[in-house]
N, CA and C atoms as an extended XYZ file, in Angstrom:
543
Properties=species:S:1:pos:R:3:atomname:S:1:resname:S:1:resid:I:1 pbc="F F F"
N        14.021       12.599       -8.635 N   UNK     1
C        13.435       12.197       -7.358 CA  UNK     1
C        14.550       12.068       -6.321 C   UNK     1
N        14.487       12.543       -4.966 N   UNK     2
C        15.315       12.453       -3.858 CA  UNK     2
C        15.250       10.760       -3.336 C   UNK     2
N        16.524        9.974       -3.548 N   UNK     3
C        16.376        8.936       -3.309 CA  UNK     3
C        16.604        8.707       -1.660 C   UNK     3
N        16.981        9.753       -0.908 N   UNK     4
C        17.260        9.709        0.153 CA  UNK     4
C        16.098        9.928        1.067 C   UNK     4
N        15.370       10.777        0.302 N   UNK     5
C        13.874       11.370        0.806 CA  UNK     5
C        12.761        9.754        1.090 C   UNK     5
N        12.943        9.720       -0.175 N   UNK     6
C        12.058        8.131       -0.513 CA  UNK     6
C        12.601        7.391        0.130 C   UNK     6
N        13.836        6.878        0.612 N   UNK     7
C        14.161        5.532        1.463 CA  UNK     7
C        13.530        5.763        2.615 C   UNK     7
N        14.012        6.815        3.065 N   UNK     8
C        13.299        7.754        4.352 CA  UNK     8
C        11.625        7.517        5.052 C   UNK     8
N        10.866        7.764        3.751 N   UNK     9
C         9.431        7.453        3.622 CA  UNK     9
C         8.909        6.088        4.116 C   UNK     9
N         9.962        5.432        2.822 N   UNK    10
C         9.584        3.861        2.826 CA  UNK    10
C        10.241        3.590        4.109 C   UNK    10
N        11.163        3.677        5.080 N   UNK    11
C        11.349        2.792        6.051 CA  UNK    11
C        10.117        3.402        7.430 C   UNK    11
N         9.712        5.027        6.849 N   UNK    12
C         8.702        4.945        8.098 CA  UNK    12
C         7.073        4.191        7.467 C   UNK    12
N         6.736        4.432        5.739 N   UNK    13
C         5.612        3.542        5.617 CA  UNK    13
C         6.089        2.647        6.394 C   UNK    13
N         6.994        1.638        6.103 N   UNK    14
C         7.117       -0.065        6.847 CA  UNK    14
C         6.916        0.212        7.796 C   UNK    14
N         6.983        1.061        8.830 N   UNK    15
C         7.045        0.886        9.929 CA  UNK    15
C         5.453        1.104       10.752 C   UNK    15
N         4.650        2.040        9.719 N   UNK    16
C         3.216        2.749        9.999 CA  UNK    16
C         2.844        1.294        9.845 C   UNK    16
N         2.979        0.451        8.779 N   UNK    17
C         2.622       -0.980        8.119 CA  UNK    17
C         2.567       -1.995        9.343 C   UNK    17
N         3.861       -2.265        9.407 N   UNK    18
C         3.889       -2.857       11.095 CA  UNK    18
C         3.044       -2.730       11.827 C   UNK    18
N         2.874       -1.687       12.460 N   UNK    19
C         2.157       -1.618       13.366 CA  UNK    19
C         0.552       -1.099       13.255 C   UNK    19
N         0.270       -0.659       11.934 N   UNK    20
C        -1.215       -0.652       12.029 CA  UNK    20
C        -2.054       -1.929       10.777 C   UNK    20
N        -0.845       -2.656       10.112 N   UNK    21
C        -1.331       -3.851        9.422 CA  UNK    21
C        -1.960       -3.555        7.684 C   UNK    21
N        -1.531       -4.667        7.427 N   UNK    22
C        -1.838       -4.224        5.676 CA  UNK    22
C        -2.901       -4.039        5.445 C   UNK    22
N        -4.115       -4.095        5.838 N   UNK    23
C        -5.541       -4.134        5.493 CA  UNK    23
C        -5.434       -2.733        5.023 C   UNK    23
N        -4.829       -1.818        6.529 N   UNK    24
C        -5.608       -0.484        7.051 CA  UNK    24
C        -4.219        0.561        5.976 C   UNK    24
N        -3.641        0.023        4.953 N   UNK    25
C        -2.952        0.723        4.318 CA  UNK    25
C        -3.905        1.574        3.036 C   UNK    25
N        -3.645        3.397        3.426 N   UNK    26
C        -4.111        4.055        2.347 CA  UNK    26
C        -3.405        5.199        2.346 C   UNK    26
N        -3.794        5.780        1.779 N   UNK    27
C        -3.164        7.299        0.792 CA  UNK    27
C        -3.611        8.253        2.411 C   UNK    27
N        -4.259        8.539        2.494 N   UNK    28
C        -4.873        9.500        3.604 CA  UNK    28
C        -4.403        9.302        5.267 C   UNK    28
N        -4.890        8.668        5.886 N   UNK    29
C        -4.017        7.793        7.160 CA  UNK    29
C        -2.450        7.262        6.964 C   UNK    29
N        -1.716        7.384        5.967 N   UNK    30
C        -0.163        7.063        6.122 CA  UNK    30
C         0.173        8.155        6.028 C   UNK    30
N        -0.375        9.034        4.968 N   UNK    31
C         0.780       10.046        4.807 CA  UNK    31
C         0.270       11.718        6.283 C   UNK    31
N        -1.180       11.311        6.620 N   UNK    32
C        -1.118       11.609        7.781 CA  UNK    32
C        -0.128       11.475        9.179 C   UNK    32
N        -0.282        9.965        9.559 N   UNK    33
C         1.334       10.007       10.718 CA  UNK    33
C         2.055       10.037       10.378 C   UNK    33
N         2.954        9.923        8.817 N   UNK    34
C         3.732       10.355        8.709 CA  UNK    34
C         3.986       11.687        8.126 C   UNK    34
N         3.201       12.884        8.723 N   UNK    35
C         2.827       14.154        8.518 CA  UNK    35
C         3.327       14.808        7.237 C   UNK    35
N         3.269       13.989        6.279 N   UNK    36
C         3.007       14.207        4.594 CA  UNK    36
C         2.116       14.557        4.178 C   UNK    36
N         2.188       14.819        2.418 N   UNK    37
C         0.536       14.543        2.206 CA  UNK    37
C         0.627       14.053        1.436 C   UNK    37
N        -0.585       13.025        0.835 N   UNK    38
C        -0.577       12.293        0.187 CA  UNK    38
C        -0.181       12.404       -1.534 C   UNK    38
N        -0.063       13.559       -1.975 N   UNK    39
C         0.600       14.131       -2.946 CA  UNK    39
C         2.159       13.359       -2.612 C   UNK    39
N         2.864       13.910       -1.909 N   UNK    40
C         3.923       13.463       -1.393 CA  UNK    40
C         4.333       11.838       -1.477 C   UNK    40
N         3.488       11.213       -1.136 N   UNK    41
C         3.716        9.805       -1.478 CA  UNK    41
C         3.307        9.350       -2.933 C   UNK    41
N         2.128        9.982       -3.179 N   UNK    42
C         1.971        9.349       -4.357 CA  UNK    42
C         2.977        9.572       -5.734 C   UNK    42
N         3.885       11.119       -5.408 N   UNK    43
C         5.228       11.447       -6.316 CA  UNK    43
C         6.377       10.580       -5.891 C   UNK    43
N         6.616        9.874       -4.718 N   UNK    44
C         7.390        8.995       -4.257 CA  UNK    44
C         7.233        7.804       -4.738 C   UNK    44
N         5.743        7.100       -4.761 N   UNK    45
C         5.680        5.843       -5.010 CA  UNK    45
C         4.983        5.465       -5.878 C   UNK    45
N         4.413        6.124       -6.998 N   UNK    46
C         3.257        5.951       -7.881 CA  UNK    46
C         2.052        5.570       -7.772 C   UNK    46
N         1.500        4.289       -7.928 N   UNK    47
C         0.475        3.986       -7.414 CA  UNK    47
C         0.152        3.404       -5.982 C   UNK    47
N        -0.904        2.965       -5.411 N   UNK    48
C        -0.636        2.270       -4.564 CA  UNK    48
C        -0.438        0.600       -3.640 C   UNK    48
N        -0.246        0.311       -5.122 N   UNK    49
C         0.304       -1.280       -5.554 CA  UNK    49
C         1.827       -0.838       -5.208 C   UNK    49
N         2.595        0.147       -6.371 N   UNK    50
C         3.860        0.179       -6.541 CA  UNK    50
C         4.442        0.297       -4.784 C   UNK    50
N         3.406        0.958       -4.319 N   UNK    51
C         3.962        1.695       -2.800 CA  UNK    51
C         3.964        0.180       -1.669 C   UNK    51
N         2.847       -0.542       -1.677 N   UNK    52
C         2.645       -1.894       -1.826 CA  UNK    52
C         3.804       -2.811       -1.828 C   UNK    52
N         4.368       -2.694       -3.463 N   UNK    53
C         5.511       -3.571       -3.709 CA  UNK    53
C         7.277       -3.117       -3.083 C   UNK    53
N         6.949       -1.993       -3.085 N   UNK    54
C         8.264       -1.444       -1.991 CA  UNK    54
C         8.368       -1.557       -0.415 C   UNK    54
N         7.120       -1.838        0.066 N   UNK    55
C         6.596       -2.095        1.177 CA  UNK    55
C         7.779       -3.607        1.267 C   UNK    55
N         6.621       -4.375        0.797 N   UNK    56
C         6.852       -6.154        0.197 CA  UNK    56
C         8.409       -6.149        0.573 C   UNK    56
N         9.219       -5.406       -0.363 N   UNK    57
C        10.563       -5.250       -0.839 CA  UNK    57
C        11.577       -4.929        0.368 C   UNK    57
N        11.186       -3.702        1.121 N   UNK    58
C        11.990       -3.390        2.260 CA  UNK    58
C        11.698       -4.575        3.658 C   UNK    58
N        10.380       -4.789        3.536 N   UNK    59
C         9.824       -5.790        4.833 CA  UNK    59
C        11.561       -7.043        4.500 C   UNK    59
N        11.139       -7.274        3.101 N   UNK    60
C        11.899       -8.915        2.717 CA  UNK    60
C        13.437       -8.066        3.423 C   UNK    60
N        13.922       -7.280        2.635 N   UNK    61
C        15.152       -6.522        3.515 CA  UNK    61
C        15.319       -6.821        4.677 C   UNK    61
N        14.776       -6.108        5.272 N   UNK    62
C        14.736       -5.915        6.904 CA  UNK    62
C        14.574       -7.264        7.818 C   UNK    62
N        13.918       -8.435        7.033 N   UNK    63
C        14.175       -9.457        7.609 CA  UNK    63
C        15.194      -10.344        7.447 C   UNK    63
N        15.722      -10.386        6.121 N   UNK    64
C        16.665      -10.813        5.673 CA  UNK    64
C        17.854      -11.007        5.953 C   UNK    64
N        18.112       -9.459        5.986 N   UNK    65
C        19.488       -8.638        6.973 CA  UNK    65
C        19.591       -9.256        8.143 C   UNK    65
N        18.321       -8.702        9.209 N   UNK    66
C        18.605       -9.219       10.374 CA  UNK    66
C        19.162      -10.141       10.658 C   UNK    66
N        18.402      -10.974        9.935 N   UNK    67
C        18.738      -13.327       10.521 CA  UNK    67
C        19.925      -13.423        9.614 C   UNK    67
N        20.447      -12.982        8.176 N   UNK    68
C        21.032      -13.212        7.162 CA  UNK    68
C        23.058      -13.227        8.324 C   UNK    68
N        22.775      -11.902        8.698 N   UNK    69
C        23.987      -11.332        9.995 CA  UNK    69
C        23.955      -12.697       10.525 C   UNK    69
N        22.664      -13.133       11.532 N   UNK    70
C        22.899      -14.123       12.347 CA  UNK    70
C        23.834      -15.688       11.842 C   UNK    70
N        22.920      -15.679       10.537 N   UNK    71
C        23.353      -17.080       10.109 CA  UNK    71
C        25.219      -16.906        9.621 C   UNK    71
N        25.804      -15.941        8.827 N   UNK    72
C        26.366      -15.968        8.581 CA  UNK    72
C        27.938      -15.687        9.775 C   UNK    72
N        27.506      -15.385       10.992 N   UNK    73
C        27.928      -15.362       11.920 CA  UNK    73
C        28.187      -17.037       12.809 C   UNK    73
N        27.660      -17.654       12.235 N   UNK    74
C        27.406      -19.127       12.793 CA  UNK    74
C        28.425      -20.218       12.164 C   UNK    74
N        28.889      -21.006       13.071 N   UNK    75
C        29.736      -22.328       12.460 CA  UNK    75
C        29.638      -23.232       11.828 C   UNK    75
N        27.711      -23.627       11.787 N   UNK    76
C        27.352      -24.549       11.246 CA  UNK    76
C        26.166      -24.776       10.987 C   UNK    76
N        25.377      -25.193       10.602 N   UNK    77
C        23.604      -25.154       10.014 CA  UNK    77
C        23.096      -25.104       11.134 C   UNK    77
N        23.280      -26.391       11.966 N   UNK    78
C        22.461      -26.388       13.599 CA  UNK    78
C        22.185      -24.770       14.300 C   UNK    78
N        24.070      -24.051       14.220 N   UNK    79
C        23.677      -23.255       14.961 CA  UNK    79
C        23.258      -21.998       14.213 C   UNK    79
N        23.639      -22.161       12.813 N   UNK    80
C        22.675      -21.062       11.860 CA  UNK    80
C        21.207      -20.597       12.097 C   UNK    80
N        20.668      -22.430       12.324 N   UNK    81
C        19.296      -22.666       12.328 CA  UNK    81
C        18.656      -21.837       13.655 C   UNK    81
N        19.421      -22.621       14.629 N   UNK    82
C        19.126      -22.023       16.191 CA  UNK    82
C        18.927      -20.774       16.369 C   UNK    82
N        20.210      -19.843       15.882 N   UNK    83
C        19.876      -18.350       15.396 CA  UNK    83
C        18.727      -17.582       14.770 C   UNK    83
N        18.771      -18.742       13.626 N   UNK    84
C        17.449      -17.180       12.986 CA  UNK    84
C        16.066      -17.714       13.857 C   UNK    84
N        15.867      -19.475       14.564 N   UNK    85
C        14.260      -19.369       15.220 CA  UNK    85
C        14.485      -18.292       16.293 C   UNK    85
N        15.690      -18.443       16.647 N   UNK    86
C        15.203      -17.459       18.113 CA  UNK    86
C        15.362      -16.070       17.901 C   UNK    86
N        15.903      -15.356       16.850 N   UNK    87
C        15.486      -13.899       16.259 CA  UNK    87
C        14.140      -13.733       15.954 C   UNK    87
N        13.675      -15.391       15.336 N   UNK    88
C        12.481      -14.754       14.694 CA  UNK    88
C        11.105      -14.906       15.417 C   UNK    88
N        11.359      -16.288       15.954 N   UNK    89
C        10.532      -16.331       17.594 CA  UNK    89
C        10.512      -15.170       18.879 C   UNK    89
N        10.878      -14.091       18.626 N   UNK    90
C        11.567      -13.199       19.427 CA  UNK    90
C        10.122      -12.321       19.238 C   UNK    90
N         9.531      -12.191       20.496 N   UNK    91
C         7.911      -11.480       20.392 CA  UNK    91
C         8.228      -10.138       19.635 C   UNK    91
N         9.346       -9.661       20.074 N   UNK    92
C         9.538       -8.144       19.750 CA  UNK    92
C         9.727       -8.186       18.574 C   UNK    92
N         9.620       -8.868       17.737 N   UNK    93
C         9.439       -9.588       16.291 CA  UNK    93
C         8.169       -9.898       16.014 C   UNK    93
N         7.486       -9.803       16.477 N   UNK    94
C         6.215      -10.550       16.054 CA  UNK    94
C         5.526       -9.959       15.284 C   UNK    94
N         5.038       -8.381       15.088 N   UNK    95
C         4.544       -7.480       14.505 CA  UNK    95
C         4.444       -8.034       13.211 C   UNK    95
N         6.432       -7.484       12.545 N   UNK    96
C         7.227       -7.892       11.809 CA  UNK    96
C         6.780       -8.638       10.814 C   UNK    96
N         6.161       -9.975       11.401 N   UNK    97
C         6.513      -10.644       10.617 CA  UNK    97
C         4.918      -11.656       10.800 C   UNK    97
N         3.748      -11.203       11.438 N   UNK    98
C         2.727      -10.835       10.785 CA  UNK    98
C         2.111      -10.219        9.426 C   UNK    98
N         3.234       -9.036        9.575 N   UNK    99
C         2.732       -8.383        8.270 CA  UNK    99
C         3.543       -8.915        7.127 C   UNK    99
N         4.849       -9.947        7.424 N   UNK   100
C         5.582      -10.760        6.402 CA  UNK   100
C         4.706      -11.716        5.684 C   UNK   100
N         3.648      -12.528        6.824 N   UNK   101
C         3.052      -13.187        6.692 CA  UNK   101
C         1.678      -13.001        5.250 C   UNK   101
N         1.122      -11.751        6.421 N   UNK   102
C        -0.132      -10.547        5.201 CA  UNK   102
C         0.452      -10.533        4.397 C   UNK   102
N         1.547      -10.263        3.896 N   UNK   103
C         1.844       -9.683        2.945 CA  UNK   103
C         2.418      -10.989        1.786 C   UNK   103
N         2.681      -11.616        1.960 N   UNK   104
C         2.818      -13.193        1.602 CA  UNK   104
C         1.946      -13.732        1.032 C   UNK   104
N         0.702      -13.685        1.652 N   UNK   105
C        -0.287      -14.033        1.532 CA  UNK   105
C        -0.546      -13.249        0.261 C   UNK   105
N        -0.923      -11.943        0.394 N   UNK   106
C        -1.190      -11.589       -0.859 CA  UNK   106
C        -0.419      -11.295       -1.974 C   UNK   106
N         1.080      -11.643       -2.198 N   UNK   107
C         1.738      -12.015       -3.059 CA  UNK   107
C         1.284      -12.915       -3.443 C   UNK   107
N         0.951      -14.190       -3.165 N   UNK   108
C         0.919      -15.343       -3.541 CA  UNK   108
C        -0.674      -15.131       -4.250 C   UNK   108
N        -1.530      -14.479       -3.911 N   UNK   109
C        -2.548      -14.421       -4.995 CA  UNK   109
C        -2.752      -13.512       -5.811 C   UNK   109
N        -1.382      -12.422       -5.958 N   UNK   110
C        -1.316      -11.544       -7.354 CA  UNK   110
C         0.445      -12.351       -7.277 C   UNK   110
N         0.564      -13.380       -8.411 N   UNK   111
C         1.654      -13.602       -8.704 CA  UNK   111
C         2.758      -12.834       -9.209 C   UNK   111
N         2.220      -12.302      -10.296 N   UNK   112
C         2.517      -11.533      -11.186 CA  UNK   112
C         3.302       -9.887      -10.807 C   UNK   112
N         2.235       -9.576       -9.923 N   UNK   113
C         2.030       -8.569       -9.699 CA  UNK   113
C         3.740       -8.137       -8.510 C   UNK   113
N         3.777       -9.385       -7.963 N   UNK   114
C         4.923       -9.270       -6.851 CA  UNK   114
C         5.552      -10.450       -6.766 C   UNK   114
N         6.099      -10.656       -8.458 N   UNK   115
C         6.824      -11.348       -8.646 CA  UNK   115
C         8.622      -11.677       -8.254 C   UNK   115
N         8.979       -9.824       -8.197 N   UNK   116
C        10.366      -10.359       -7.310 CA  UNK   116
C        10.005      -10.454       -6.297 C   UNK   116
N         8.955      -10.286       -4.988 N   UNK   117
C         8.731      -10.315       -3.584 CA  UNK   117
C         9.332      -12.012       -3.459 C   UNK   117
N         7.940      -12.681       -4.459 N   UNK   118
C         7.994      -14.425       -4.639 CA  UNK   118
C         9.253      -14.897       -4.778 C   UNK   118
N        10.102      -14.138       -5.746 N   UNK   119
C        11.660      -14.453       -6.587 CA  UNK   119
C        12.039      -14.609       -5.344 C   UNK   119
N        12.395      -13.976       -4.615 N   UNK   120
C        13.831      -13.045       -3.572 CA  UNK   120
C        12.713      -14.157       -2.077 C   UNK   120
N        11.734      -14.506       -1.995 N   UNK   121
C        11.442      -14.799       -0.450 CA  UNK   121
C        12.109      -15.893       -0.067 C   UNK   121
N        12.379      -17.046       -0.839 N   UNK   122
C        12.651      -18.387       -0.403 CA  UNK   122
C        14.304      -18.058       -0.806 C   UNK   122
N        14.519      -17.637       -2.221 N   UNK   123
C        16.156      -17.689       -2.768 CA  UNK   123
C        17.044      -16.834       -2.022 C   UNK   123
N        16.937      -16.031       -0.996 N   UNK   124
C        17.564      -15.016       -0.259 CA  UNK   124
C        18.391      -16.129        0.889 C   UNK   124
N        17.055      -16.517        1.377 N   UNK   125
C        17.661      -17.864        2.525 CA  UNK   125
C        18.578      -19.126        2.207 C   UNK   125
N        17.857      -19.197        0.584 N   UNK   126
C        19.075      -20.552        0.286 CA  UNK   126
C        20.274      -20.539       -0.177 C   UNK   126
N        20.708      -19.630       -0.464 N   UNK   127
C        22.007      -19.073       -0.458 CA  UNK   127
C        22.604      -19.342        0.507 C   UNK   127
N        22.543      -18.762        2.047 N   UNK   128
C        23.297      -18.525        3.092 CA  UNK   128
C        22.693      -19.730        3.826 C   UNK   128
N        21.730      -20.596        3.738 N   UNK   129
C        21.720      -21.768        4.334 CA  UNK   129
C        22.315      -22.943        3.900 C   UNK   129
N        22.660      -23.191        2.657 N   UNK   130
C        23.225      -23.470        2.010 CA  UNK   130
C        25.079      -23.873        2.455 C   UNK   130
N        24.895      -22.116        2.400 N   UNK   131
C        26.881      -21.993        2.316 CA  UNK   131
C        26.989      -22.169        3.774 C   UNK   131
N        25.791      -22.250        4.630 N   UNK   132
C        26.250      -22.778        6.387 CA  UNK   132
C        26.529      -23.918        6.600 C   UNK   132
N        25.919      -25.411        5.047 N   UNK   133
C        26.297      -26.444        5.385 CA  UNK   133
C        27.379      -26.839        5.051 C   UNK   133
N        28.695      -25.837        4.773 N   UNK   134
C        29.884      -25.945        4.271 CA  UNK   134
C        29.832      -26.750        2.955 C   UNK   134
N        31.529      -26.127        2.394 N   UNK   135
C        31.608      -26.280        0.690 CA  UNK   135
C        31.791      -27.789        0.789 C   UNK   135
N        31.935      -28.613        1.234 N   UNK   136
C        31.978      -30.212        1.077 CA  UNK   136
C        30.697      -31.082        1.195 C   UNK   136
N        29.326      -30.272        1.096 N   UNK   137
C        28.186      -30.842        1.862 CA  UNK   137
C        27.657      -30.537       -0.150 C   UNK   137
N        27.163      -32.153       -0.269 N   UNK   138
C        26.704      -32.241       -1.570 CA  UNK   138
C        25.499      -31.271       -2.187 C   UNK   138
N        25.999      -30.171       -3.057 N   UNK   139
C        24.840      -29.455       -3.620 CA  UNK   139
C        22.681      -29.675       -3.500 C   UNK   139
N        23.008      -30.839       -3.916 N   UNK   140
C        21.716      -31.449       -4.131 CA  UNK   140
C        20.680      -31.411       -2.514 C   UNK   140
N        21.696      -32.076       -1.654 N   UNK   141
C        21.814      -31.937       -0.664 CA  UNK   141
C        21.066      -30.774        0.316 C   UNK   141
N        22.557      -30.087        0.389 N   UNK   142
C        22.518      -28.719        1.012 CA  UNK   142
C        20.975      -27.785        0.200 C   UNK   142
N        20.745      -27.857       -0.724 N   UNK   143
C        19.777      -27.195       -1.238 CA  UNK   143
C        17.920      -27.740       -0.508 C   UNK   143
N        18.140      -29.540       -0.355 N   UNK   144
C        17.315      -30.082       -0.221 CA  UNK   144
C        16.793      -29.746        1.706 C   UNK   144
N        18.489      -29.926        2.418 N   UNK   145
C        18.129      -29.061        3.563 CA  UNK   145
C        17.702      -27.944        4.093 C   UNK   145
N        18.100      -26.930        3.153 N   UNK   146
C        17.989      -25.754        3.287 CA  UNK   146
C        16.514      -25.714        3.022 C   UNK   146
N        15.898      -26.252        2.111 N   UNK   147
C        14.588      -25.802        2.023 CA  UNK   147
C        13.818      -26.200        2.911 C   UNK   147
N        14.128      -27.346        3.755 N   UNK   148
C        13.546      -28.135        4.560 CA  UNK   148
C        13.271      -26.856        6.014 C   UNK   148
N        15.160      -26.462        6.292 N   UNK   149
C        14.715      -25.438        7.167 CA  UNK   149
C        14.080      -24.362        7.331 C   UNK   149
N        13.545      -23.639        5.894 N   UNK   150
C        13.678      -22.654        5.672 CA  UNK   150
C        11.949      -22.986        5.602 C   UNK   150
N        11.348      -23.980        5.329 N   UNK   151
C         9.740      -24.443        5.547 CA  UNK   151
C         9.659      -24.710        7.062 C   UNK   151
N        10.207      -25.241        7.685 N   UNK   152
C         9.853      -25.364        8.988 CA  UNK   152
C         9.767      -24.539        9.914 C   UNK   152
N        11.334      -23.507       10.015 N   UNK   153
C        10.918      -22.107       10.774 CA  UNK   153
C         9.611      -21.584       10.219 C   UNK   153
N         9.943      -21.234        9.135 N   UNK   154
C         8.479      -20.469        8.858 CA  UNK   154
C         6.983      -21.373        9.096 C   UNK   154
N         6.892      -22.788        9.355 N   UNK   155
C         5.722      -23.070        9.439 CA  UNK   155
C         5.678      -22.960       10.953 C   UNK   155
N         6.661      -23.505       11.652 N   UNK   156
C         6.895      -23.456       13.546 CA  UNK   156
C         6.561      -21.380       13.863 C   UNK   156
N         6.704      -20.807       13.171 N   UNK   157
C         6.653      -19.361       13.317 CA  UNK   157
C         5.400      -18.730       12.951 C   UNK   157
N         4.660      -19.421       11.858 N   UNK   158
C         3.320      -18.847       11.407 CA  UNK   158
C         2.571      -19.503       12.347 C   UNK   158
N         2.982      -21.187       13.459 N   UNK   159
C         1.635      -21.443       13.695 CA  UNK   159
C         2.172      -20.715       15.699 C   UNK   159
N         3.188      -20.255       15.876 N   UNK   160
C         3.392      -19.147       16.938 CA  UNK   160
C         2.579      -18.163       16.752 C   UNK   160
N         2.772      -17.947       15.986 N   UNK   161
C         1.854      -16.548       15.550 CA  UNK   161
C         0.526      -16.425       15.782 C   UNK   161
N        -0.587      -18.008       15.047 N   UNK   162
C        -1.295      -18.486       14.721 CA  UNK   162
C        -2.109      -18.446       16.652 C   UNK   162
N        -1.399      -18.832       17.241 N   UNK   163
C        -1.888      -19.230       18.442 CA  UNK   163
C        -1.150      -18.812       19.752 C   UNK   163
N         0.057      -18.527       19.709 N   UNK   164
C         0.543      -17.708       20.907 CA  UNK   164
C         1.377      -18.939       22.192 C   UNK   164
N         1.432      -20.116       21.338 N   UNK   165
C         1.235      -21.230       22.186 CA  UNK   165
C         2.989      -21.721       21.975 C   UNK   165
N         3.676      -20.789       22.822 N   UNK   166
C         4.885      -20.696       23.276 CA  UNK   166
C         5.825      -22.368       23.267 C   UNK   166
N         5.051      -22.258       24.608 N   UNK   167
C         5.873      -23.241       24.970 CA  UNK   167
C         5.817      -24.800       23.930 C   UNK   167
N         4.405      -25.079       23.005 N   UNK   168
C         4.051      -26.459       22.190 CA  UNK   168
C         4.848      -25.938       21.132 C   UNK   168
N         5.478      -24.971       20.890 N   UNK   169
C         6.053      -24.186       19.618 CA  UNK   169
C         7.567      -24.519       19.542 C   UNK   169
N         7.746      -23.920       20.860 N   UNK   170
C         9.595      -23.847       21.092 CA  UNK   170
C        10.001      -25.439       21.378 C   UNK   170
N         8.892      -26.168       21.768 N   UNK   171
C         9.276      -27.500       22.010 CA  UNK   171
C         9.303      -28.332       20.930 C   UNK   171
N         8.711      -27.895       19.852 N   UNK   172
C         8.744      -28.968       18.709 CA  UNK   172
C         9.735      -28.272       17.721 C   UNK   172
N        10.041      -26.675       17.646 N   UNK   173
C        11.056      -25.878       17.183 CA  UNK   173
C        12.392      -26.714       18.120 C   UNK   173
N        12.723      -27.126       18.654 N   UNK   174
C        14.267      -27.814       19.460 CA  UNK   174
C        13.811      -28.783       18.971 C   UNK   174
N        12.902      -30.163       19.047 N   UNK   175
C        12.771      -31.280       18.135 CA  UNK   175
C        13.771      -30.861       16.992 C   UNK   175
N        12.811      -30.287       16.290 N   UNK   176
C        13.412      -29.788       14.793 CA  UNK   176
C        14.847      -29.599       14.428 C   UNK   176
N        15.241      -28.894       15.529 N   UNK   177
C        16.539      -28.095       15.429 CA  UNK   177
C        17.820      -29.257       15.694 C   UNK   177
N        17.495      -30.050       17.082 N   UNK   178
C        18.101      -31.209       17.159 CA  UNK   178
C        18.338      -32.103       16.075 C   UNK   178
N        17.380      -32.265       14.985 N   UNK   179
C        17.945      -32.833       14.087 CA  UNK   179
C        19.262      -32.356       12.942 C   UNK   179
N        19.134      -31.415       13.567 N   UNK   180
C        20.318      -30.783       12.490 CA  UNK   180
C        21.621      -30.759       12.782 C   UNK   180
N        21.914      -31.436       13.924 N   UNK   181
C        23.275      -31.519       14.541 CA  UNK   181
C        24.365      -32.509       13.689 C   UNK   181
């Protein structure tokens, strides 16, 4: 198999995904705009769970990377933190991470099924949130913060999403953030 071909695929599926949403994902309409045929994907990705779970896989990538750069670019948790809300609060993001959301969602009710999606969603972030609260900041700790931040963007971001309601969002997102100084 051309692994170059297939990355290729998968970063324009993600991208067909994005913007026309997980519901409307099939064999016929993807490999259409992306002027394939569905033969073509289905020798690329097997079924269309597997195509699904690579989906899952590159989305977690692509978000990861992005904010992962930000945080690790940063001096300290506060401004780690500050970084990834306002990447991820960032409308031109929003698509994104709708379908992070969809797609979340239905991880979480085939466990099994997208079990590294589950593995890799939360443990990707606590790593590097973690090592932002510097090596002298007690394990137990740093782990206990990190999860703290890493629930709150994402709940301050799903209920942005949820409602569009900017300004009650970004104002209780700086609450939040202020505490981390």
């Amino acid at each position: 198999m051309d692994h170059q071909r297939r990355a290729e695929l998968l970063d324009a599926v993600v991208d067909y995904t994005v913007e026309h949403g997980f519901s409307e994902l099939s064999w016929r309409p993807v490999a259409a705009a992306l002027g394939v045929s569905a033969t073509t994907l289905v020798h690329h990705f097997g079924t269309k769970e597997q195509m699904l779970e690579a989906i899952l896989g590159r989305l977690r990538e692509r978000i990861f990377v992005a904010t992962s750069d930000t945080v690790g670019e940063q001096p300290d948790l506060a401004t780690a933190a500050r970084a990834v809300w306002t990447r991820t609060s960032d409308p031109q993001q929003w698509a994104e991470f709708r379908l992070f959301f969809a797609v979340y969602g239905r991880a979480l009710q085939a466990p099994q099924q997208f079990a590294e999606f589950l593995e890799h969603v939360v443990a990707d972030w606590m790593s590097a949130l973690r090592d932002a609260q510097g090596p002298n900041t007690d394990p137990a700790t740093a782990a206990r913060t990190a999860t703290l931040v890493i629930a709150t963007i994402r709940g301050l971001l799903l209920d942005l999403l949820a409602t569009g309601d900017r300004d009650r969002v970004q104002d209780a997102a700086e609450s939040f953030l202020g505490t981390l100084r």
